[in-house]
C-alpha positions in Angstrom: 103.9 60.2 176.7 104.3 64.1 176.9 101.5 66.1 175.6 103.5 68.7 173.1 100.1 71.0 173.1 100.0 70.9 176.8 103.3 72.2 177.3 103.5 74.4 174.2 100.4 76.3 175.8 101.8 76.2 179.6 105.1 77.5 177.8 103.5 80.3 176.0 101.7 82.0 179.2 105.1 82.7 180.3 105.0 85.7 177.9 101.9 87.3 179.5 102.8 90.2 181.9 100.9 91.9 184.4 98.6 94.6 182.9 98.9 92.9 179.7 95.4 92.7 177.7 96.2 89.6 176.2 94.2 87.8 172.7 93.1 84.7 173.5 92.6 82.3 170.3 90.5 79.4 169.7 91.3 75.6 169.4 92.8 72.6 171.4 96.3 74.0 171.5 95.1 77.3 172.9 92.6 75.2 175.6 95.9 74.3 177.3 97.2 77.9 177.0 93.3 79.2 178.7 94.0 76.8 181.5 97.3 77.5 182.3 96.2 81.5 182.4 93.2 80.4 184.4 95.7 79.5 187.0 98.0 82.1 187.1 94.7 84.7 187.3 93.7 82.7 190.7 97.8 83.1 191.9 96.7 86.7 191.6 98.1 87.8 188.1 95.4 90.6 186.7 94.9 90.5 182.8 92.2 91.6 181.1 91.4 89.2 177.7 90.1 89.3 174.7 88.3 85.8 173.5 88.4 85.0 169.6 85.1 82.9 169.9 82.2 81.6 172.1 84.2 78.8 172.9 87.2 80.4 173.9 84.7 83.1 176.1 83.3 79.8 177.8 86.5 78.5 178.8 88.0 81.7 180.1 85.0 82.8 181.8 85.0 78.9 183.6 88.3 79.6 184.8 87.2 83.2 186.1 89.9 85.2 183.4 88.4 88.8 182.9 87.3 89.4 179.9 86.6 92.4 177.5 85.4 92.5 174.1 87.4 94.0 171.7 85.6 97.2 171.3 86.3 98.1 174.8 90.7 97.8 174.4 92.5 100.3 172.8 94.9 97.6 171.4 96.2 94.1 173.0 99.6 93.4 174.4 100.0 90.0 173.3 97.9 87.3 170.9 97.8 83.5 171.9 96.7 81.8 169.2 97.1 77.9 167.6 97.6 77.6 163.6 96.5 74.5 161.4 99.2 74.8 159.6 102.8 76.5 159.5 105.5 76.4 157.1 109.6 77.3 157.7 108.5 80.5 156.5 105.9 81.4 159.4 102.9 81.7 157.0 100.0 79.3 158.0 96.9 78.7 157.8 94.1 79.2 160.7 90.7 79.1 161.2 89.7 75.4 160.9 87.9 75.6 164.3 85.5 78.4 162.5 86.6 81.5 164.2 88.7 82.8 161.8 87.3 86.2 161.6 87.6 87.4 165.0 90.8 86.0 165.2 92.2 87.6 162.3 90.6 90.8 163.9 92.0 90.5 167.8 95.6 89.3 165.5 95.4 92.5 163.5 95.0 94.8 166.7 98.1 92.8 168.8 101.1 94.1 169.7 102.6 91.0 169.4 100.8 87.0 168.1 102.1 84.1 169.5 101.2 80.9 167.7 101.3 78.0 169.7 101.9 74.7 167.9 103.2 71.0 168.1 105.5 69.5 165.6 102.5 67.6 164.2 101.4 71.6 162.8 105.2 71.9 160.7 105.0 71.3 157.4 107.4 72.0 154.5 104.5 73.0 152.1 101.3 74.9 153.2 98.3 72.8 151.5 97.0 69.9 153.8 94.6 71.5 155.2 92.1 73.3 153.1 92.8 77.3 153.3 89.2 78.6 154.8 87.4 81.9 153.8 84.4 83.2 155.8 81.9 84.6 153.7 78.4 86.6 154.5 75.5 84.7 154.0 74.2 87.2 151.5 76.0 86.8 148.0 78.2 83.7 148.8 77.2 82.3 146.3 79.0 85.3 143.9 82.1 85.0 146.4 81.5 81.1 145.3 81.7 82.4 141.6 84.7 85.2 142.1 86.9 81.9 144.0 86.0 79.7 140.9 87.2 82.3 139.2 90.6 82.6 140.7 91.4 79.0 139.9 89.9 77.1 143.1 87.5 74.7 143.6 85.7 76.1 146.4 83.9 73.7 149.2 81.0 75.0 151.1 81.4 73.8 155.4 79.0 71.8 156.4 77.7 71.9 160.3 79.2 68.7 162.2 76.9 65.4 160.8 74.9 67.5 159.0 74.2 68.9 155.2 73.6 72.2 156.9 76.5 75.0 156.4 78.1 75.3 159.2 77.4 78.6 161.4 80.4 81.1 162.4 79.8 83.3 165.6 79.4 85.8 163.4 76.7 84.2 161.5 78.9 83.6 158.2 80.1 80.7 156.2 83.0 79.0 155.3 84.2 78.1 151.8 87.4 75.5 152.6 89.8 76.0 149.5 91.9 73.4 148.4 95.6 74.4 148.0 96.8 71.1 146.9 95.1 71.3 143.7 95.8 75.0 143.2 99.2 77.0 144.5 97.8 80.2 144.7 97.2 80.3 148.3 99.0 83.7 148.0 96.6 85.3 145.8 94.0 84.0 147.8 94.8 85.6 151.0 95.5 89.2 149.3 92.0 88.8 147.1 89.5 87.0 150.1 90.5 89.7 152.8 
């Protein structure tokens, strides 16, 4: 059986250029993309990359891709990136791997994002997966309140077999909103930015 991710990650390196300071997203789609980069950098292409995450860092810096943080890049050439969700429309959803912050700030300073999905990522409607919303520690519990507000029923992430939130890089949490039970995924984006 052919791995779609595989190849959709393979197939997306062949947009990164030499020179390019390229965005490098987090999740199991964009693994394929890091190894795929990883050997073009040891055939002698020179990037310098951006990683969305610890994660992604760890899997770059394994396959020896030079990295800079984001801070150090006056903008990025090109974004690689995987979505949970994409409609005919091209709006998605992201961040159900937790790294939805920095990845929505190395997206915002790209050139260009490349979302790298599988059919199994197409849907018609936006809404299966839960539309999440990193939040500071401090006060989420009024960003709880202000989402309540808004119509949603917000759902605090727990940390993997645990009753724990769950952790962010950046030492935030996630509310997961549920889009099923309320359409407003629109209003949510514009309002939770």
């Amino acid at each position: 059986m052919v791995n779609m991710k595989k190849l959709a990650g393979e197939k997306a390196c062949e947009e990164i250029k030499e020179g390019m300071v390229v965005g490098l997203g987090t999740g199991s789609t964009t693994f394929y993309a890091i190894e795929e980069l990883g050997r073009r950098v040891s055939a002698g292409l020179k990037i310098r990359a951006v990683a969305t995450s610890k994660k992604t860092e760890e899997l770059a810096s394994e396959r020896l891709i030079p990295l800079v943080s984001l801070n150090e890049v006056h903008e990025i050439d090109l974004t690689i990136d995987g979505a949970d969700e994409v409609d005919s429309f091209l709006n998605g959803i992201k961040g159900g791997g937790g790294a939805l912050f920095r990845e929505k700030m190395v997206a915002l300073h790209s050139k260009r994002n490349l979302w790298v999905v599988d059919e199994t990522k197409l849907v018609q409607e936006l809404g299966a997966f839960p539309l999440p919303v990193e939040v500071l520690p401090f006060g989420y519990r009024q960003v709880e309140k202000e989402l309540v507000a808004l119509g949603f029923h917000p759902r605090l992430r727990n940390a993997f077999n645990s009753k724990e939130p769950f952790i962010t890089d950046n030492g935030n949490y996630i509310f997961d909103l549920s889009l099923k039970k309320n359409k407003k995924y629109r209003i949510a984006g514009t309002k939770t930015r």
